[in-house]
C-alpha positions in Angstrom: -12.5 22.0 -8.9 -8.9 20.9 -8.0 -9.5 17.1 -6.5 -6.6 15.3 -5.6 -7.0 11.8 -7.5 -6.0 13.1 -11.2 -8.6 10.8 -13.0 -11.8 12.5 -11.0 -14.1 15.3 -12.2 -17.1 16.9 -12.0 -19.2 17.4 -15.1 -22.9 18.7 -15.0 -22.7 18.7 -11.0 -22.0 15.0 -11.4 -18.4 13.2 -10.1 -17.5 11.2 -12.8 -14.3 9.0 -12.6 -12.5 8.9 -15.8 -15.7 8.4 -18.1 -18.0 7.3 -15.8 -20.7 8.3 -13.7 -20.0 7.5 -9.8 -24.0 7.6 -9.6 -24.3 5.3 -12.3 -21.7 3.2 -10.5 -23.3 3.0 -7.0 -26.7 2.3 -9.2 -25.0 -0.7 -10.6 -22.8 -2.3 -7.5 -24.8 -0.7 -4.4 -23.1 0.7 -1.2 -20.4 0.6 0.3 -18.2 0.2 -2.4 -14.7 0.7 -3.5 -13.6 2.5 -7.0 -10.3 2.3 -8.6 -9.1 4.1 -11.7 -7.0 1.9 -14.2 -5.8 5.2 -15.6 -4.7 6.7 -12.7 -2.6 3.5 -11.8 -1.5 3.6 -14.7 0.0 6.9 -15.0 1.4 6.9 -11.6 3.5 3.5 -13.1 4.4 4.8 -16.4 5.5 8.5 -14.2 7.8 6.0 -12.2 9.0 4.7 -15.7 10.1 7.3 -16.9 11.8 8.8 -14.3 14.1 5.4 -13.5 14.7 5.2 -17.4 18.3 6.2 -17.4 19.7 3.8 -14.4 19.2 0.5 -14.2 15.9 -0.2 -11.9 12.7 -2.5 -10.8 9.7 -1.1 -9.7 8.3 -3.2 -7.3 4.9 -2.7 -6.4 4.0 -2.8 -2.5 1.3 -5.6 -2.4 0.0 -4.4 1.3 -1.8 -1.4 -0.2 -4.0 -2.9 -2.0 -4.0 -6.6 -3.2 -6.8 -6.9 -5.5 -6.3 -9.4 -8.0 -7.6 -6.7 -10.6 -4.7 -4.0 -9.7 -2.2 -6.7 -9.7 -2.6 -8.3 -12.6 -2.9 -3.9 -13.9 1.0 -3.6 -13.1 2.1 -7.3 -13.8 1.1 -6.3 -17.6 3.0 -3.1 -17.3 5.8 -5.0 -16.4 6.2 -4.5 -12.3 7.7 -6.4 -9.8 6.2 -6.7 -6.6 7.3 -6.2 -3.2 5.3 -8.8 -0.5 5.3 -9.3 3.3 3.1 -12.6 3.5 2.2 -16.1 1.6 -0.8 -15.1 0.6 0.3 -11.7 -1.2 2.7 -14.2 -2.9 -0.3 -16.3 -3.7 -2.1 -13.6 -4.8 0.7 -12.3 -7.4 1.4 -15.6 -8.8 -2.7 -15.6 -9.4 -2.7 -12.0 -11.2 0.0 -13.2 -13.2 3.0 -11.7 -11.7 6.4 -13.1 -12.1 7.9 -14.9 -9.2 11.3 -14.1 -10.1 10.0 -9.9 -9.8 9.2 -10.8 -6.1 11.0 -9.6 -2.6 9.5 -11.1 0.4 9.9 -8.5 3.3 8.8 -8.6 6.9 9.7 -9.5 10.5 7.7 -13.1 11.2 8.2 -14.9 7.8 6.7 -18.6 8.9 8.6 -21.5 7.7 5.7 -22.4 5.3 5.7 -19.4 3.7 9.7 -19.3 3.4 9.4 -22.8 1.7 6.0 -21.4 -0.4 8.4 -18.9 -1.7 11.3 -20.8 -2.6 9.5 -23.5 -4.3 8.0 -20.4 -6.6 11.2 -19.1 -7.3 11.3 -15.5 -5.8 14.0 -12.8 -6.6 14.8 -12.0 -2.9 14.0 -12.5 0.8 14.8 -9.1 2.7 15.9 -10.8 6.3 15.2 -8.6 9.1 17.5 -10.5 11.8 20.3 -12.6 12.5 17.4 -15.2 13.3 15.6 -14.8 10.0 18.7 -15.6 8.2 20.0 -18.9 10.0 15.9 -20.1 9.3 16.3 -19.7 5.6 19.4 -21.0 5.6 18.3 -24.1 7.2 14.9 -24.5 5.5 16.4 -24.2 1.9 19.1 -26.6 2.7 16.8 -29.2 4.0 15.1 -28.5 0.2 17.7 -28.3 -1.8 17.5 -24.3 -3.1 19.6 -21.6 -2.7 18.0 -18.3 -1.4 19.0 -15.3 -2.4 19.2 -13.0 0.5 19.4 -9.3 1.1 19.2 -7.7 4.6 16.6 -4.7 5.5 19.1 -2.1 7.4 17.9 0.0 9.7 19.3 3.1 9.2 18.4 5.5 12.5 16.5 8.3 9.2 14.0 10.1 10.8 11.4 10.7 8.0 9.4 12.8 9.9 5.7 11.6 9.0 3.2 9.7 11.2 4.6 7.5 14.2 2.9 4.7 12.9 4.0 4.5 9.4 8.1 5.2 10.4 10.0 2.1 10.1 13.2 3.7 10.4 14.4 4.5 13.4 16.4 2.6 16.5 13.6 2.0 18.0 11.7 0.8 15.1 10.6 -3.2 14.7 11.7 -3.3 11.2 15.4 -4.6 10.0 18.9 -4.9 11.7 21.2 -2.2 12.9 23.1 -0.4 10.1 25.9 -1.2 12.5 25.5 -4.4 12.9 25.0 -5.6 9.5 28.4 -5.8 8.1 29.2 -8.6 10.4 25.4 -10.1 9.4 26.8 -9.9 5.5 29.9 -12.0 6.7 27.7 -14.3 8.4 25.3 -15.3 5.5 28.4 -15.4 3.3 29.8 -18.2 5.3 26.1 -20.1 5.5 24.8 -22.5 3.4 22.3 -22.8 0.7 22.0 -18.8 0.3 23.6 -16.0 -2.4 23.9 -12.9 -1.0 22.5 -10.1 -3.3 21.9 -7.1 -2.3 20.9 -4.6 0.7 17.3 -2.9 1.5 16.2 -0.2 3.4 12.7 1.6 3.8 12.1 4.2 6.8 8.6 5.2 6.1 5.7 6.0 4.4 3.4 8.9 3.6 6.9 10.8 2.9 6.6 14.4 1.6 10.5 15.5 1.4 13.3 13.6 -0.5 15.9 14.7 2.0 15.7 11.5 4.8 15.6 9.0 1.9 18.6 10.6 0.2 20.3 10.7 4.0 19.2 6.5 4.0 21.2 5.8 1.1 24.0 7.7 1.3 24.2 5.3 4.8 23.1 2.1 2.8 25.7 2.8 0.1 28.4 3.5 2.4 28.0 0.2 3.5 27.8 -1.2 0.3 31.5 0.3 -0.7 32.6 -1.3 2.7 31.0 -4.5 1.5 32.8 -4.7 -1.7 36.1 -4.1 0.0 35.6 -7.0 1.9 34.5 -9.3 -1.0 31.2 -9.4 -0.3 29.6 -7.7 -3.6 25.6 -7.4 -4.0 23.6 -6.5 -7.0 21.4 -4.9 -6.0 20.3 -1.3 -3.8 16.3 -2.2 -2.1 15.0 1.6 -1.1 12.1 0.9 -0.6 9.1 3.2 -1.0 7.3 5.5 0.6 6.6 8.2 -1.4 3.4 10.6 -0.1 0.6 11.8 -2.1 -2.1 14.8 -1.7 -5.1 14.0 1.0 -5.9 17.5 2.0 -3.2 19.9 1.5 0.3 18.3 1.3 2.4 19.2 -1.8 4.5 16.1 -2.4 7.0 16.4 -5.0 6.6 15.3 -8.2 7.6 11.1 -8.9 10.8 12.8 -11.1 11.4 15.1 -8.5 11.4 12.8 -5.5 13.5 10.2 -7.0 15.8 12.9 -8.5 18.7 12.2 -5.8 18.3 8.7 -5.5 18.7 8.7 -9.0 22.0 10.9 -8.8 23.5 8.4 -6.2 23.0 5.6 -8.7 24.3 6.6 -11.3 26.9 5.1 -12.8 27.3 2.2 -10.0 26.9 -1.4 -11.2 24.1 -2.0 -8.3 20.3 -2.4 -9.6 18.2 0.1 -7.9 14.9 -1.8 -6.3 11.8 0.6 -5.1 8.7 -0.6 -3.3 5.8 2.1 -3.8 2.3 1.6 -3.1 0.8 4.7 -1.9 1.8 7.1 -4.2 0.5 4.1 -7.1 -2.6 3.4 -5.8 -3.7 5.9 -3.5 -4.9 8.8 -5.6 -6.7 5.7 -8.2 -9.3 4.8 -5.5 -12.4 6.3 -3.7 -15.1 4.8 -1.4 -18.3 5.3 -2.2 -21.3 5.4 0.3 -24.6 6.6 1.0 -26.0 9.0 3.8 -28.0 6.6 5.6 -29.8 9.2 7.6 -28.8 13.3 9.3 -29.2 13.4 13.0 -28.6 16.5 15.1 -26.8 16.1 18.3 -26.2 18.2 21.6 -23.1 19.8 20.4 -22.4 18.3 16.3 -24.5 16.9 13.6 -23.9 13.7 12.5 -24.1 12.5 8.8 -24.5 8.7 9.3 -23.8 6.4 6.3 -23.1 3.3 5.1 -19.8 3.4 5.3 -17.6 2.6 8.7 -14.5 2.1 10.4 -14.6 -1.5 9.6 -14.5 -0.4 6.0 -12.3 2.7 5.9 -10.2 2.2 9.2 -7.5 5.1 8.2 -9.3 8.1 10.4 -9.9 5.9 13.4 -6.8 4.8 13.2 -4.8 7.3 12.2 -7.1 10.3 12.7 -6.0 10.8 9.0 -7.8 13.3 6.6 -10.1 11.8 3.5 -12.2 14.7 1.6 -15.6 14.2 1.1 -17.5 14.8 -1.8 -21.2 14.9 -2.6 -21.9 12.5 -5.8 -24.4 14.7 -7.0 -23.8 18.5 -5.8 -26.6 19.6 -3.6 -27.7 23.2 -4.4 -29.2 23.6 -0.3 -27.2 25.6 2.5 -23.9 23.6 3.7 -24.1 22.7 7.5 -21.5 21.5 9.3 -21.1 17.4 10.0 -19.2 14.4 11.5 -19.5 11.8 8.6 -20.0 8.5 10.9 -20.2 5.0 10.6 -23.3 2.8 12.1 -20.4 0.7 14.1 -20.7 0.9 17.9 -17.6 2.6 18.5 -16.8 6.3 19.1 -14.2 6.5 17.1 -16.2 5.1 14.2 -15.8 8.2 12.2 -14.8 8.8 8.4 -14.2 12.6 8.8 -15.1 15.5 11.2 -16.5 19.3 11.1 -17.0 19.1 7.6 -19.4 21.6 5.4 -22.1 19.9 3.4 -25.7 20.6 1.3 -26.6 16.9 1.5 -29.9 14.7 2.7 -30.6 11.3 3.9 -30.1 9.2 0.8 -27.5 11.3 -0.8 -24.1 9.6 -2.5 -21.0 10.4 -0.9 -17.2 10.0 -2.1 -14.3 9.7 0.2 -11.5 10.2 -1.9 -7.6 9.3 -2.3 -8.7 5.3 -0.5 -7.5 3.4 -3.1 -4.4 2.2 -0.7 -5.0 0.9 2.9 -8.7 1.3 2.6 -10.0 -2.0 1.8 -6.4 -4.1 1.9 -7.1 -3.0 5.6 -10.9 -3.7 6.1 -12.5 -6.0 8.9 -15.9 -7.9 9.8 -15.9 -6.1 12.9 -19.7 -6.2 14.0 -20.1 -9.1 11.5 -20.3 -6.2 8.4 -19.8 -7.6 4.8 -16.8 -5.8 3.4 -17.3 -3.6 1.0 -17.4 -4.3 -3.2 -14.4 -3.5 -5.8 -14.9 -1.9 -9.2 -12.2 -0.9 -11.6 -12.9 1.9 -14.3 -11.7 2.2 -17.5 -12.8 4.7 -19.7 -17.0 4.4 -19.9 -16.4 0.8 -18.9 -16.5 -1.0 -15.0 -15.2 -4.4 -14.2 -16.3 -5.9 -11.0 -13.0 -6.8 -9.3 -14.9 -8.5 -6.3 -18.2 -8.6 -5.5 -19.9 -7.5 -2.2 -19.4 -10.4 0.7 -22.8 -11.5 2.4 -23.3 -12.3 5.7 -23.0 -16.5 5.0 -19.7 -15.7 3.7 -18.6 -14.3 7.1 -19.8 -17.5 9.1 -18.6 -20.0 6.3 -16.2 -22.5 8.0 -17.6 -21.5 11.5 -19.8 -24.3 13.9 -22.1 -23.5 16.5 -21.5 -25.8 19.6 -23.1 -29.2 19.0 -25.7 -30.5 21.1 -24.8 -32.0 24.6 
């Protein structure tokens, strides 16, 4: 059977991830619980590798997807950067033992603490994202006495043609400055205090299938760039962000080579460093959730398979009304019928798929694959539900990478109202 994550099979009518036994696993850790595959990372960086091998390039992983420590610390020892939007990703790659000076802090609202947090730890580069964002930096690293180095996130009017809510590109877009606008931004921060001016960074989306819009991006970005260097103002390196898609149901993304191909081309031979940010296309194909059918109810007009798992856990179909496959742990050898795999959240749109086929029973383990990127980085407590467990996989072996929360650990730091 042809599964999207690389690293998952079935042997014996059993889903095993790498060498292991998802039964075994759910035995072990209990319900809900996330699964990664240090393999599957793995190949998906050393892919990336090889592919940037003849240009000069950093990988920088996109912390957002998924921030366990355990898949941090995974690419800091193969060597990645890492791309961040918040103090406490920074926090968290300094604690997986990622190298400061590998960091780019993106994102709109960076807070004053988190701006001095980062230049006391010595990060690579803040992308700014307006004229507003750079005069703050500027004044905060004065007042310390550090010099930020300083690259602006262009917004380059691409349409890469994926979901609404995952395009960052386009005019009407929060992210970044006007492409327009940002040669006179350049000549601003040159002129500013207590910064360096590096380099330039653009990212217009994610979930992208077709190298075409990101090829369109930086044949924008560089343009700019040349106009730069005319003007004196000479950065060293090209941010492109990420991006890249993977396989949920039926998409045929390119291969890593393959997408990266023209990018590649455009480089070549210019004395820029190439930055990328991918997460997805790292991560997302390494993960599953697993869960357990709770109990099968049959409704007016659907049946419901009712599990474990919910919204607050998996929040991509809710939110997205994005596609997960769904495999039985154990293949059942009964008649499929037809289900809406739902949460026990009161919401409607607590749902992890719809109108799906399935020989299972109350009690049964089910997979929902490709989760291993904004499944649990983008978990809640809603209905005061524990979030889910974290198990890495390599080989036979599993490593807890964070254990179930409890219901004491939602209310810790909480006080009921003290007597009158």
């Amino acid at each position: 059977m042809n599964f999207p994550m690389p690293t998952l099979r079935r042997a014996h009518g059993r889903l095993m991830l790498e060498d292991l036994s998802l039964a075994d696993v759910a035995e072990r850790f209990g319900t809900p619980t996330y699964v990664y595959s240090a393999e599957a990372m793995t190949s998906s960086y050393l892919a990336y590798s090889e592919a940037l091998s003849e240009i000069d390039a950093v990988l920088c992983y996109a912390v957002k997807a998924n921030a366990n420590l355990a898949v941090l610390s995974l690419f800091a020892r193969l060597g990645a950067g890492f791309d961040i939007v918040s103090g406490g990703e920074l926090s968290r790659v300094l604690a997986a033992g990622g190298a400061a000076d590998r960091v780019v802090f993106s994102g709109v609202g960076k807070q004053p603490e988190e701006i001095r947090q980062a230049l006391d730890a010595g990060i690579r580069c803040f992308n700014i994202e307006s004229a507003a964002e750079l005069e703050t930096i500027s004044d905060i690293a004065s007042a310390m006495g550090h010099t930020a180095a300083v690259a602006f996130r262009v917004n380059p009017d691409v349409d890469p043609k994926t979901h609404p809510y995952i395009s960052t590109g386009l005019r009407s877009n929060k992210f970044g400055v006007a492409i327009d606008d940002a040669f006179d931004l350049y000549r601003r921060a040159k002129d500013l205090p207590a910064l360096r001016v590096s380099g330039i960074a653009c990212h217009i989306g994610s979930q992208l299938l077709d190298p075409a819009p990101v090829a369109e991006a930086a044949d924008r970005v560089l343009s700019l760039v040349d106009r730069l260097a005319d003007a004196d103002i000479v950065l060293d390196h090209v941010d492109l962000g990420g991006g890249i898609g993977i396989r949920y149901r039926d998409e045929d993304p390119p291969t890593i080579g393959d997408f990266l191909a023209p990018l590649i081309a455009r480089m070549r031979g210019r004395s820029e460093t190439l930055f990328l940010e991918p997460g997805r296309s790292l991560v997302g194909n390494a993960g599953l959730l697993l869960t357990r059918v709770a109990l099968l109810k049959q409704g007016e007009e659907k049946n419901f398979a009712v599990v474990d798992a919910a919204m607050n856990d998996l929040s991509r179909p809710a939110l997205y009304d994005a596609y997960h496959r769904i495999e039985p742990v154990v293949a059942g050898d009964g008649e499929p019928r037809r289900y809406d795999v739902v949460g026990p959240i009161c919401e409607s749109g607590d749902f992890l798929a719809r109108d799906r086929d399935l020989a299972i029973a109350a009690g049964d383990l089910l997979a929902v694959l490709s989760a291993g990127a904004y499944g649990m980085a983008m978990s809640s407590n809603y209905n005061s539900r524990p979030r889910a467990a974290e198990v890495l996989v390599r080989g036979r072996d599993s490593f807890l990478a964070r254990q179930r929360e409890s219901v004491a650990d939602l209310m810790r730091g909480e006080r009921p109202l003290p007597p009158d």
